[in-house]
C-alpha positions in Angstrom: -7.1 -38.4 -4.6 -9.3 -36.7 -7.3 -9.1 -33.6 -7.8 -7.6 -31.3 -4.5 -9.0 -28.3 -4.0 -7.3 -25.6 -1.7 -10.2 -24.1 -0.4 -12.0 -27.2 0.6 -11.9 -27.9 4.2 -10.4 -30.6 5.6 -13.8 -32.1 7.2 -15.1 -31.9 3.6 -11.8 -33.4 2.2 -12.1 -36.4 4.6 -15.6 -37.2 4.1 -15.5 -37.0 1.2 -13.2 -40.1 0.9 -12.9 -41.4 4.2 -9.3 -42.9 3.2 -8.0 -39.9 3.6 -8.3 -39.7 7.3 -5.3 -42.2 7.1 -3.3 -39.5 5.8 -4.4 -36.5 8.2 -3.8 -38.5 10.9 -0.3 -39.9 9.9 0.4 -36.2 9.2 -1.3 -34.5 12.8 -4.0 -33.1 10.9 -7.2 -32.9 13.0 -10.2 -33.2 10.4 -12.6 -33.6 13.1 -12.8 -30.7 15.6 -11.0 -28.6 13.3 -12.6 -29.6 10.2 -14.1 -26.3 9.3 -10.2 -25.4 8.5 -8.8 -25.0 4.8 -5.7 -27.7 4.0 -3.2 -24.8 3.9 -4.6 -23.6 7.5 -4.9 -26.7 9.0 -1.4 -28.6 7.7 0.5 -25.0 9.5 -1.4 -25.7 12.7 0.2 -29.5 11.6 3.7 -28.1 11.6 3.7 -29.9 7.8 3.9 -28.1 4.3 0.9 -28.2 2.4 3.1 -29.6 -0.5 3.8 -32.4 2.0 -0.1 -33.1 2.6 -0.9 -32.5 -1.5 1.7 -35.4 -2.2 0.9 -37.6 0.5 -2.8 -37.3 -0.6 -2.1 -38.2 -4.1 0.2 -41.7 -2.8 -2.9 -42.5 -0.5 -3.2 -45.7 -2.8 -5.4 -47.7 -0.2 -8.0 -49.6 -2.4 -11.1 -47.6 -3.3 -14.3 -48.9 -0.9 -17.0 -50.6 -2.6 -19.7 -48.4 -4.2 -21.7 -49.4 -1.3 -19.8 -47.8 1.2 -19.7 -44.8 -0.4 -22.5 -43.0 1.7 -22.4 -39.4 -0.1 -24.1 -41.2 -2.6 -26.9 -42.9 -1.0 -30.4 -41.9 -1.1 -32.1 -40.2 1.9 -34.7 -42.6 1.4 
């Protein structure tokens, strides 16, 4: 993962690399009803440290998609 900020939410974390949806769910974090939640709020509701989501984040090595598939970076057109 890039660059982690705290007061992202966790709907904006996991679209913003979809790979990370791998991690929220291993770790019980909703992202999708909940998604309006910050990481700290959302891994307590989770029962997990946020230390515990931060590192498991940063090991998320699955390869990165193809420039294609990344779709925050398509045109509206």
């Amino acid at each position: 993962m890039n660059t982690l900020q705290l007061t992202e939410t966790v709907g904006a974390i996991a679209a913003k690399d979809y790979r990370n949806t791998k991690v929220f769910r291993q770790l019980g974090i909703n992202f999708s009803y909940a998604g309006n939640k910050t990481l700290e709020e959302a891994s307590k509701e989770a029962g997990v440290t946020l230390d515990e989501v931060k590192v498991a984040l940063e090991q998320n090595n699955l390869p990165k998609p193809p420039a294609a598939l990344e779709f925050n970076n398509w045109n509206i057109d």
